[in-house]
Each structure stands twice: as structure tokens, then as C-alpha cells.
N, C-alpha and C positions, 0 to 999 in steps of 0.2 A: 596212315598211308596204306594203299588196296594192295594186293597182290599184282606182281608181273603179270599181264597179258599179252601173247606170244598171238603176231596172225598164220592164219594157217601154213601158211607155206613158212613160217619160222618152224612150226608144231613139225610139219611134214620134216623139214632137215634135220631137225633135234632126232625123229623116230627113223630116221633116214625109207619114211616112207611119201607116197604119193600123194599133192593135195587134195586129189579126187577119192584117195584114202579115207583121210582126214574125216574131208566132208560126208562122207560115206557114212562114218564113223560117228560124226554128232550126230546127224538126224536119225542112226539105230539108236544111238541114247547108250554108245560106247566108250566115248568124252563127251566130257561135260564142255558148255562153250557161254560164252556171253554173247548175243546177237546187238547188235549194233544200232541197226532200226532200219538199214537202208541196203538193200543188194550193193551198193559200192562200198558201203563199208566191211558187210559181213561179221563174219564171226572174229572172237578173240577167245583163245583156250588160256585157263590158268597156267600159271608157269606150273604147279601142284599138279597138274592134272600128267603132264608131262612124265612127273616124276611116278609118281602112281603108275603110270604104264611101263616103266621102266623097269620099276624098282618089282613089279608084278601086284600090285594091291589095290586089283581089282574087284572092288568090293561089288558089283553088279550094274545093272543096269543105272543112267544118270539122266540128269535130263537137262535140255535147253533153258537156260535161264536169261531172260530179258532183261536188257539193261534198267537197272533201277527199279525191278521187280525182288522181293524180297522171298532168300531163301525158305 
């Protein structure tokens, strides 16, 4: 079974910050995100990714990973 993925505006209430944050945020490569394939679907951040910013273990720069592209 995958990991949780949370859509942004889940991400953004978890960090009690802004979707336009968020998004900000993946494409600097600040979370990591799953792309989906389609502008209506969009991104999905790990639920880990979450906690990592939380928890402060920020290990640097990450990058967009496509669905079904291998880490």
C-alpha cells in the first residue's frame, strides 16, 4: 500500500499556510509533490512530506516527481 497523498489545499491547512504557498513551494523544489498529469488534477504532496516540514527535516532542495516515474 503507497503512502497518504494530501491535495494541496489539504497540505496548505495541515501547514496552516496558503495554496498559492504550497504551489510556490513545489515548483522551488521546497516539497516534494506527485503531479498527476493534468492541470485539473494537479499535485499531491506525501503525507511525509508534511511531517518533514513540521517536524523541521529539511534535508534541502526536492524535486517533482511524476506519477509513475521512478524515484
Amino acid at each position: 500500500m503507497g503512502e497518504k497523498l494530501l491535495t494541496v489545499r489539504q497540505a496548505a491547512e495541515l501547514l496552516q499556510l496558503s495554496p498559492l504557498t504550497i504551489r510556490a513551494w513545489i515548483r522551488r523544489g521546497k516539497l516534494r509533490a506527485v503531479y498527476l498529469g493534468s492541470d485539473a488534477a494537479g499535485y499531491r504532496v506525501p503525507a511525509s512530506e508534511i511531517e518533514r516540514i513540521i517536524h523541521g527535516r529539511d534535508g534541502g532542495e526536492t524535486q517533482v516527481q511524476k506519477e509513475g516515474a521512478c524515484a
